[in-house]
C-alpha positions as a Markdown table, in Angstrom:
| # | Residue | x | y | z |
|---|---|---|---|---|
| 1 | Unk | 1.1 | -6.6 | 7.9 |
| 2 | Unk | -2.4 | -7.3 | 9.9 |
| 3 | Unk | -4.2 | -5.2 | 7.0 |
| 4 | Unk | -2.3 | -6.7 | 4.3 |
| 5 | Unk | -3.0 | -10.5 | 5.5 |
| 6 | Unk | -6.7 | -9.6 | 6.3 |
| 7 | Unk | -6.5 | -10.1 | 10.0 |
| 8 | Unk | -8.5 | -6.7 | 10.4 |
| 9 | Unk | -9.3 | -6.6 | 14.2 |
| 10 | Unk | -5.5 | -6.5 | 14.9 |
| 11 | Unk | -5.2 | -3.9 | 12.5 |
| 12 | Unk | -7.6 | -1.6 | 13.8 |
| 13 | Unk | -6.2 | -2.6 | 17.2 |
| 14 | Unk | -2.9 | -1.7 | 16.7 |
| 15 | Unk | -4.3 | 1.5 | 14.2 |
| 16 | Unk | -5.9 | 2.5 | 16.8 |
| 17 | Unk | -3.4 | 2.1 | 19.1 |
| 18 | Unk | -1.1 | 4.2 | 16.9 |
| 19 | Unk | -3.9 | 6.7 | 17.1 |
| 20 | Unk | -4.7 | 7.2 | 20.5 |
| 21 | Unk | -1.4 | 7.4 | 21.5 |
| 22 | Unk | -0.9 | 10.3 | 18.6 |
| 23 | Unk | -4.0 | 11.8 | 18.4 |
| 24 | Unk | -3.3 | 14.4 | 21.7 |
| 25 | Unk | 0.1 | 15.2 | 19.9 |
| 26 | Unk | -1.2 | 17.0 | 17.0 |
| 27 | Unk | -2.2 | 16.5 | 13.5 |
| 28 | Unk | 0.3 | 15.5 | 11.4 |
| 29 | Unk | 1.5 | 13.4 | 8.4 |
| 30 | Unk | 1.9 | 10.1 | 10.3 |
| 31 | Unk | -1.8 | 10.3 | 12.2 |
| 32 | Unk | -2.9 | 11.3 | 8.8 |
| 33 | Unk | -1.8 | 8.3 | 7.4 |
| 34 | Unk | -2.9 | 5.8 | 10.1 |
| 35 | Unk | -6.7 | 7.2 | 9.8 |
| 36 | Unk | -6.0 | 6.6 | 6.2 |
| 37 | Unk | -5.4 | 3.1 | 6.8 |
| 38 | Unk | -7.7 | 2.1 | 9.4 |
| 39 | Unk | -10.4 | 3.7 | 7.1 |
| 40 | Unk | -9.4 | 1.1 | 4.5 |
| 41 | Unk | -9.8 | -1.5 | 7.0 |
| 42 | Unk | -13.3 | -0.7 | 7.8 |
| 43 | Unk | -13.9 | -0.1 | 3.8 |
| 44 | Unk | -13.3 | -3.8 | 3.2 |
| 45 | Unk | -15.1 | -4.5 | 6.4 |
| 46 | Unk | -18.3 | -3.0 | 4.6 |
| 47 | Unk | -18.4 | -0.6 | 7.5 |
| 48 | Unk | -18.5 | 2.6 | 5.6 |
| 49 | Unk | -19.5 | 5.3 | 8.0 |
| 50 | Unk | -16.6 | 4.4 | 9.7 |
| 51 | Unk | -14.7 | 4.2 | 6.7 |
| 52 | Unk | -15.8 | 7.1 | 5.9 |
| 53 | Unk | -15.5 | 9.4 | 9.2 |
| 54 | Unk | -11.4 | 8.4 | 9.0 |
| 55 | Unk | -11.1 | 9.0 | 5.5 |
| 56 | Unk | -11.9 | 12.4 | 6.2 |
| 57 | Unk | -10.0 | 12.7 | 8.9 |
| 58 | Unk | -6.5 | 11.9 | 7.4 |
| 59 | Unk | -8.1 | 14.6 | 4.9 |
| 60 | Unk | -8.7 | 17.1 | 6.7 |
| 61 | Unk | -4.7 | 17.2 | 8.5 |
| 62 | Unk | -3.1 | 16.5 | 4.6 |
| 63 | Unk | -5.1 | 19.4 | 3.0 |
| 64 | Unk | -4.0 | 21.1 | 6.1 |
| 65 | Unk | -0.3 | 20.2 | 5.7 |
| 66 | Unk | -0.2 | 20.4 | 1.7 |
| 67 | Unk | -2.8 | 23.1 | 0.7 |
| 68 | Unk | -6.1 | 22.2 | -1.4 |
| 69 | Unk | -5.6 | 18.7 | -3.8 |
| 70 | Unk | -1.8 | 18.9 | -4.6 |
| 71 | Unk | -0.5 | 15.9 | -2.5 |
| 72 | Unk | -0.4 | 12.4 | -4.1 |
| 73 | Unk | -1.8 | 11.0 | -0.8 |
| 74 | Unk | -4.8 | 13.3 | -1.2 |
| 75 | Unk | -5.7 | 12.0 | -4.8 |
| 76 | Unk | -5.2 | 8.8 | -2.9 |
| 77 | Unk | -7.7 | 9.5 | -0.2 |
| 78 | Unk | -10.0 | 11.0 | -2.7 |
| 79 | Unk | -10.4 | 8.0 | -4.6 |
| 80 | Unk | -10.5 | 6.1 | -1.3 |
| 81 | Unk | -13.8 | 7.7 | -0.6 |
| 82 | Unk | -14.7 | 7.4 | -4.1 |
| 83 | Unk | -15.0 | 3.2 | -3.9 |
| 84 | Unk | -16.9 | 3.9 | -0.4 |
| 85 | Unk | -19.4 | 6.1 | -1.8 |
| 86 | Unk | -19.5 | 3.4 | -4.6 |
| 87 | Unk | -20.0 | 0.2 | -3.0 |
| 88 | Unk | -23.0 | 1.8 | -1.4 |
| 89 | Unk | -24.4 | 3.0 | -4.9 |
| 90 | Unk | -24.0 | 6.6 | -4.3 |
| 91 | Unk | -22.5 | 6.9 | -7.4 |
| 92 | Unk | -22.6 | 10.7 | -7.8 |
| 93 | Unk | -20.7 | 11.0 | -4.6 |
| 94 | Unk | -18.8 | 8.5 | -6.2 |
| 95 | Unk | -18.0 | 10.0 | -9.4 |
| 96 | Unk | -17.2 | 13.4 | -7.3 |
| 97 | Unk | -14.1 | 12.4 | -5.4 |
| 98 | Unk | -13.4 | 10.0 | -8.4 |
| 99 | Unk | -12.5 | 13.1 | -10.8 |
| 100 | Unk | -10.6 | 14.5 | -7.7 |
| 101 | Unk | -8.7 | 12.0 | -7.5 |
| 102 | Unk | -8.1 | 11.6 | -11.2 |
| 103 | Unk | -7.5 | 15.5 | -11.8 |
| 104 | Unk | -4.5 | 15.2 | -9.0 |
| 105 | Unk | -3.2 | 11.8 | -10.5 |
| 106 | Unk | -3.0 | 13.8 | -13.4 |
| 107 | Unk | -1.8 | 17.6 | -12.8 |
| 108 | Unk | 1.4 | 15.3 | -10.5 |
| 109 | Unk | 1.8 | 13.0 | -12.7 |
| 110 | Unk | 0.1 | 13.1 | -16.5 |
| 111 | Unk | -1.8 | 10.7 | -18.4 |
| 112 | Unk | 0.6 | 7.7 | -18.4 |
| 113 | Unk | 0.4 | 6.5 | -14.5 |
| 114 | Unk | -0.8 | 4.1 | -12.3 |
| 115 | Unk | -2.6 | 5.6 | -10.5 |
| 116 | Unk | -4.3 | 7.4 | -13.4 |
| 117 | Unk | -4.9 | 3.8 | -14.4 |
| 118 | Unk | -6.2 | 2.7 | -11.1 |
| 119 | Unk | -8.7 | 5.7 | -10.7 |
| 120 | Unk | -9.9 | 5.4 | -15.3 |
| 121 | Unk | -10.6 | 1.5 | -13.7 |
| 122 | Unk | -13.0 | 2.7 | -10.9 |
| 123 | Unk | -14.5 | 5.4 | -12.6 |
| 124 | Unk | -15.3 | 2.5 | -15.2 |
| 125 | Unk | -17.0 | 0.1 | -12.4 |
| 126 | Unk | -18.9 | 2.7 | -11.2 |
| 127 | Unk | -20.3 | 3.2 | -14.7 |
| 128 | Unk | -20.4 | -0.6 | -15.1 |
| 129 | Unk | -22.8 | -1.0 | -11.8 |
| 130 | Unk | -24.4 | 2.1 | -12.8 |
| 131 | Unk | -25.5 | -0.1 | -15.9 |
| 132 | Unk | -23.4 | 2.4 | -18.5 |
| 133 | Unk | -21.8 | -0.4 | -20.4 |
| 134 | Unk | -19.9 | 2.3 | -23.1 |
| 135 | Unk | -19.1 | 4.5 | -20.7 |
| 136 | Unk | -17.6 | 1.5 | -18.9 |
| 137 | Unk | -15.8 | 0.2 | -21.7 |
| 138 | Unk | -14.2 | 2.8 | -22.6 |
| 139 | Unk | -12.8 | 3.8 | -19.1 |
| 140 | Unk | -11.4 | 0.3 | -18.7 |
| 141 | Unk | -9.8 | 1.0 | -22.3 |
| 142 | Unk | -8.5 | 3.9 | -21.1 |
| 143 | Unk | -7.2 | 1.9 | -18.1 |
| 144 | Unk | -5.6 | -1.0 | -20.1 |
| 145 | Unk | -3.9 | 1.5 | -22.5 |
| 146 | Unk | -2.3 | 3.5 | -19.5 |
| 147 | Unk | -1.2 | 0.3 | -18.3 |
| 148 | Unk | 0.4 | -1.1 | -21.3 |
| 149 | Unk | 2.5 | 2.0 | -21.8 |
| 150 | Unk | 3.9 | 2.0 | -17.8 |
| 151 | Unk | 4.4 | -1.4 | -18.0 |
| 152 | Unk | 4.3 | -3.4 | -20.9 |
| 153 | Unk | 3.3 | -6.6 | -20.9 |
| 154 | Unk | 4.7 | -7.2 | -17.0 |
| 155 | Unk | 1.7 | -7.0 | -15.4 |
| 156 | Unk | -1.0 | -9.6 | -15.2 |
| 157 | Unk | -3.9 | -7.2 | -14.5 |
């Protein structure tokens, strides 16, 4: 709730929290998922080695626990790392984890998905920043017609 109403320093409190009370336990799912999170919260903090050091993390334990890119949450964490590598202009690093991310969305789930959507939309900014204006376009067309087909005309975005 901290995270999602931008209170950030109680997030990575109780994240961290969470963590260290965790961490001595084991890897699993659950630690995964709070590095995960508190790797988002530094993200939109602009603090990307940080970011970036949990992103791995949570990594690391679900490519443990599910075997090499076959986990939603990993596609997830891919493209995760993708916007951090992005937002500092290290767009082939970018464009990397990016495809991961997209491949997984669609090998779990096909073409017509959100999160296939979500990741066609990012790969677009990063061409878009990168100065590509057709290869922008047509990722965000590729975007809009993914979400037209999932939902319609229900969603604003």
């Amino acid at each position: 709730m901290y995270f999602e109403s931008h209170k950030y320093e109680k997030a990575i409190e109780y994240y961290s929290l969470y963590i260290h009370q965790n961490e001595a336990k084991g890897k699993d799912i659950n630690l995964a998922t709070s590095y995960n999170h508190l790797g988002a919260v530094y993200k939109h903090q602009g603090e990307y080695k940080k970011a970036l050091e949990y992103f791995f993390k949570s990594l690391d334990i679900f490519r443990s626990a599910f075997g090499e890119d076959n986990h939603p949450d990993i596609g997830a964490i891919y493209n995760n790392i993708g916007q951090v590598y992005q937002n500092q202009a290290e767009y082939n690093k970018a464009f990397k984890f990016y495809l991961k991310s997209l491949d997984i969305s669609k090998s779990l789930y096909g073409e017509n998905h959100q999160h296939t959507a979500i990741v066609c939309h990012n790969i677009g900014m990063a061409y878009l920043n990168q100065g590509d204006h057709g290869k922008a376009l047509e990722c965000y067309l590729k975007s809009l017609e993914i979400k037209r087909s999932v939902f319609g005309g229900r969603k604003p975005s």
